[in-house]
C-alpha positions as CSV (number, residue, x, y, z in Angstrom):
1,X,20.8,125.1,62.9
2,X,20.3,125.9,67.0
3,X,16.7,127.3,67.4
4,X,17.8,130.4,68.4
5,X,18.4,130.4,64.7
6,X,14.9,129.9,63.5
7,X,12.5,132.9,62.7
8,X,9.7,131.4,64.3
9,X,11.6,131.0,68.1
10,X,12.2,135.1,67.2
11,X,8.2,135.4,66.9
12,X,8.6,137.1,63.5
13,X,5.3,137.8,61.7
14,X,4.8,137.1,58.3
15,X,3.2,140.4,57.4
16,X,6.5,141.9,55.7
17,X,8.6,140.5,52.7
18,X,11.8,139.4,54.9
19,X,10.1,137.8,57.5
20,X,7.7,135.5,55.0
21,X,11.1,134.7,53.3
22,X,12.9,133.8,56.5
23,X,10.1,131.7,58.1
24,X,10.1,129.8,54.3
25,X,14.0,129.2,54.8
26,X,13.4,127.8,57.9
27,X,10.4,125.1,57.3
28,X,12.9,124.1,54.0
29,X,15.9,123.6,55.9
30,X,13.7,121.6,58.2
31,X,12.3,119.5,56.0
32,X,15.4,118.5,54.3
33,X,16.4,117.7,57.8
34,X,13.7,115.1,57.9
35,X,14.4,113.9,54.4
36,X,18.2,113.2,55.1
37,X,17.0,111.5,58.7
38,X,14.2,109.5,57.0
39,X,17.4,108.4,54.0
40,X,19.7,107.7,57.2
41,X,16.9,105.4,58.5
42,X,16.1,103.9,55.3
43,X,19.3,102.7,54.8
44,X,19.9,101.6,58.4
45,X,16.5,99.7,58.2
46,X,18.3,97.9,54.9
47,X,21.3,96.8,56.5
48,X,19.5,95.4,60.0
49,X,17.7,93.7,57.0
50,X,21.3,92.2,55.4
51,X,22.7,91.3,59.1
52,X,19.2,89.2,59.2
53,X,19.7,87.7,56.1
54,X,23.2,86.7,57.3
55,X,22.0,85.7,61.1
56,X,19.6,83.3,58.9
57,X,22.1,81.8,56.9
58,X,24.2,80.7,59.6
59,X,21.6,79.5,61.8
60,X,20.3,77.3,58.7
61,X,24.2,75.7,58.6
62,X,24.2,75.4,62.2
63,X,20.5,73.8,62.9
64,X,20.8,71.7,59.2
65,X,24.0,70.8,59.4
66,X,23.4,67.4,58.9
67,X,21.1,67.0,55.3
68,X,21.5,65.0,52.8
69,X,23.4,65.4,50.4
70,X,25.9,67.4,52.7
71,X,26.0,70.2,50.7
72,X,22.3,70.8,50.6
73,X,22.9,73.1,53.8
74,X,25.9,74.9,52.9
75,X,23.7,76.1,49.7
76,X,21.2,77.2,51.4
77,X,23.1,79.2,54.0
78,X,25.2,80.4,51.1
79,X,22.0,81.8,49.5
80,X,20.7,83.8,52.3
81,X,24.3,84.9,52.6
82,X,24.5,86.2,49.3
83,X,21.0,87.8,49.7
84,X,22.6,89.9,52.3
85,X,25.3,91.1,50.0
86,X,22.5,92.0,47.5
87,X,20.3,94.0,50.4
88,X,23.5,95.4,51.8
89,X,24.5,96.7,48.2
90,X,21.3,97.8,47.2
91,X,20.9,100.0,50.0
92,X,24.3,101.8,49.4
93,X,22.9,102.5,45.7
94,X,19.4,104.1,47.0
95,X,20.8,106.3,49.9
96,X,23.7,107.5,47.5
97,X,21.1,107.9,44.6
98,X,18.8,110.2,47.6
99,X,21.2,112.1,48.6
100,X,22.3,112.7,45.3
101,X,19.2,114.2,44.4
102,X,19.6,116.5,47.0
103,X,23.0,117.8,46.3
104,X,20.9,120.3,44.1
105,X,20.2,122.1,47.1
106,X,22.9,123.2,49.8
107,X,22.1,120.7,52.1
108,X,25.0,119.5,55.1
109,X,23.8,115.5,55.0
110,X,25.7,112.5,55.8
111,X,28.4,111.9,54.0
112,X,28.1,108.7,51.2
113,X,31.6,107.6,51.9
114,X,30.9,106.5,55.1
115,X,27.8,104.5,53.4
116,X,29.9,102.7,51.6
117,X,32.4,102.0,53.8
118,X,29.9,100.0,55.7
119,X,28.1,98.9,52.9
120,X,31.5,97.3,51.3
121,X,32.8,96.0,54.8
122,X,29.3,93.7,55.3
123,X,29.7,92.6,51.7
124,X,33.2,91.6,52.0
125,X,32.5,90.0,55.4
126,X,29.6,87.7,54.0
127,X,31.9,87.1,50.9
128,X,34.4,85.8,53.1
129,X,31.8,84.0,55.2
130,X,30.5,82.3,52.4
131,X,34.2,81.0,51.4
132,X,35.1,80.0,54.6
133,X,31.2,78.3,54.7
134,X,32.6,75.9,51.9
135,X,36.2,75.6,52.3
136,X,36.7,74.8,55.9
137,X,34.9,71.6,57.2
138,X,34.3,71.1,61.1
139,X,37.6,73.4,60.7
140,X,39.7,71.7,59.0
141,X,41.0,72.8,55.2
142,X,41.3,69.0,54.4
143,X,37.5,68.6,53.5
């Protein structure tokens, strides 16, 4: 909506019918403006959140690399890891379940499919992450 569009930029009056329903249509179209940005940052907030828990995880291997017993740090990592797949997942569910609620309107938001694009990509990525965390040693498959 360009706000050339809104009735308010026109300077319409409330004083008639028309105009009061016009100026009404324009603050709910904004506000579900701000609802669909405040779900978009919600969710982006969640996933800076997963890429933390999987910064943490890896810094953990790399810094305790050396406990005892060896695979003390690997666990560790591989929990943070995980947590991220959790967060990443969890975040996916609440913006989709949002949105949903507001498909009960006509309202143009964001589509969820690109949600969970990214939301399976980061989960599949810290899967894989977590494999390669236990299966490859110093880089080598041989243990």
């Amino acid at each position: 909506m360009d706000d050339e569009d809104h009735a308010y930029t026109n300077g319409e009056q409330c004083s008639d019918d028309k105009a009061g329903k016009a100026l009404a249509q324009d603050r709910t179209d904004m506000a579900e403006d701000r609802t669909i940005m405040a779900v978009e940052r919600t969710f982006a907030g969640w996933i800076r959140t997963a890429f933390a828990a999987i910064g943490i995880g890896l810094a953990f291997r790399v810094l305790f690399g050396e406990l005892e017993p060896p695979w003390l740090a690997k666990a560790i990592a591989s929990m943070f890891i995980a947590l991220a797949i959790i967060l990443a997942l969890n975040a996916e569910r609440r913006a989709s379940k949002s949105l949903e609620r507001m498909r009960t309107h006509t309202v143009d938001g964001p589509d969820t499919p690109r949600f969970k694009l990214l939301t399976w990509s980061i989960a599949t990525g810290a899967a894989v992450l977590i494999a390669g965390l236990w299966i490859l040693n110093d880089g080598n498959l041989n243990g």
